[in-house]
N, C-alpha and C positions, 0 to 999 in steps of 0.2 A: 593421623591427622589428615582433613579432607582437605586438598586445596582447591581453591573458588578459581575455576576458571570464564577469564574476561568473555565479554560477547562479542561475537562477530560486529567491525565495524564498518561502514561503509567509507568507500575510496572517492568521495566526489568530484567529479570532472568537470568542463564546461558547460557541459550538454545537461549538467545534473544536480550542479548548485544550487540551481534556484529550488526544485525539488526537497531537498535535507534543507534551507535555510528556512522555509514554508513550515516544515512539521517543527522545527525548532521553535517554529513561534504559532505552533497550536493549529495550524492553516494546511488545507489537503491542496498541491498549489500544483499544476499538470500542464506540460507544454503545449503551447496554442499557434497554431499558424498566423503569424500576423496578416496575412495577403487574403488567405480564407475563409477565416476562424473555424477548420478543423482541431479539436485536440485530439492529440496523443499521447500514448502510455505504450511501454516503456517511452525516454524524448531519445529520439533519434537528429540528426543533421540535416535533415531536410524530411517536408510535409512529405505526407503520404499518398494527399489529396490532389495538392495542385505539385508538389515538386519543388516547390520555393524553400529557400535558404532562411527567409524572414522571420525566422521562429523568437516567440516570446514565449510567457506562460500565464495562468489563469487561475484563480481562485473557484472551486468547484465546491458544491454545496455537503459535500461528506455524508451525504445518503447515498444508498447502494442497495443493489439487493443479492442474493446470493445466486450466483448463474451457476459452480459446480463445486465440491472442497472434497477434501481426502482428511482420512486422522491418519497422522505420521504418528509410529510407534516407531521407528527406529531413528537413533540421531544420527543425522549426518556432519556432526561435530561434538566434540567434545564439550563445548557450553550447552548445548539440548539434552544431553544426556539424564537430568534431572529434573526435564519440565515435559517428559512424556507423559503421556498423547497429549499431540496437541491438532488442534485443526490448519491446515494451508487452504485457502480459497480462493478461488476467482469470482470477484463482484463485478457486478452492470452498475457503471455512473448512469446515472442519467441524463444528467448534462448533453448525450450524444450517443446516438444509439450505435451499437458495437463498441463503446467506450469500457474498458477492462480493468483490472486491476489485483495482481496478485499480491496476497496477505494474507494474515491470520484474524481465525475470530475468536475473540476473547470474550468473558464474563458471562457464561452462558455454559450449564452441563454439556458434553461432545454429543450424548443423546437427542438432546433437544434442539440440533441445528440441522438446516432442512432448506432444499434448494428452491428459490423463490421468498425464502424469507429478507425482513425487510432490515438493514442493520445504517447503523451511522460510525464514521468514524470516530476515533480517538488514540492518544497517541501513548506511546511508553517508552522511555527517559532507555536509553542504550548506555547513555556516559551523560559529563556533562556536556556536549558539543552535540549530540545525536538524540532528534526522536524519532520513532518509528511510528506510522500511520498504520493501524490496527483496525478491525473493526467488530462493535457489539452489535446488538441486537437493540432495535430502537425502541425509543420510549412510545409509548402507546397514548 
């Protein structure tokens, strides 16, 4: 008998509720300087830019393009184990240039993904409390 092991969940904090409460409701949502409007990724406790504490967050357009990715064949956990290869990527928002973003790109053969292409987000259900902001390859 196989047993189905649960997926890694995330642990949300202060600094990263707003983040998981956004994909929950379909929204790619990225912390924003209130003082400057820098955003940032990962959110940290203070700008990057100016150094202010004022941080809010922002609704971002979920276009992206592919700045670099890797295909993971090995899991580094036991729920991956069964969904090798898969791609990890780093995307360019646009919203703000040096704007980043690590993830996976889905719906798309691992052959056919290639850095500078152009993808949009979407997301994929973890549990019922969790989604995860993914990205494909955009509609043309």
């Amino acid at each position: 008998m196989t047993e189905t092991v649960p997926p890694v969940i995330p642990a949300p904090n202060k600094l990263t509720q707003f983040f998981w409460d956004g994909a929950r409701e379909g929204k790619l949502v990225i912390q924003r300087c209130n003082n400057c409007q820098t955003y940032q990724h990962p959110p940290e406790p203070v700008c990057h830019h100016c150094l202010s504490f004022d941080l809010g967050s922002g609704e971002v357009s979920g276009q992206a393009t592919i700045y670099s990715f890797e295909i993971a064949t090995q899991a580094f956990h036991p729920y991956f184990a069964d969904k090798l290869p898969f791609c990890i990527a780093v995307v360019d928002l646009p919203e703000q240039a040096g704007l980043k973003m690590i993830t996976n790109i889905v719906d798309t053969p691992l052959e056919d993904i290639s850095v500078g292409q152009a993808v949009e987000v979407t997301f994929r259900e973890l549990d019922s409390e969790f989604s995860l902001p993914v990205f494909r390859p955009a509609a043309s």
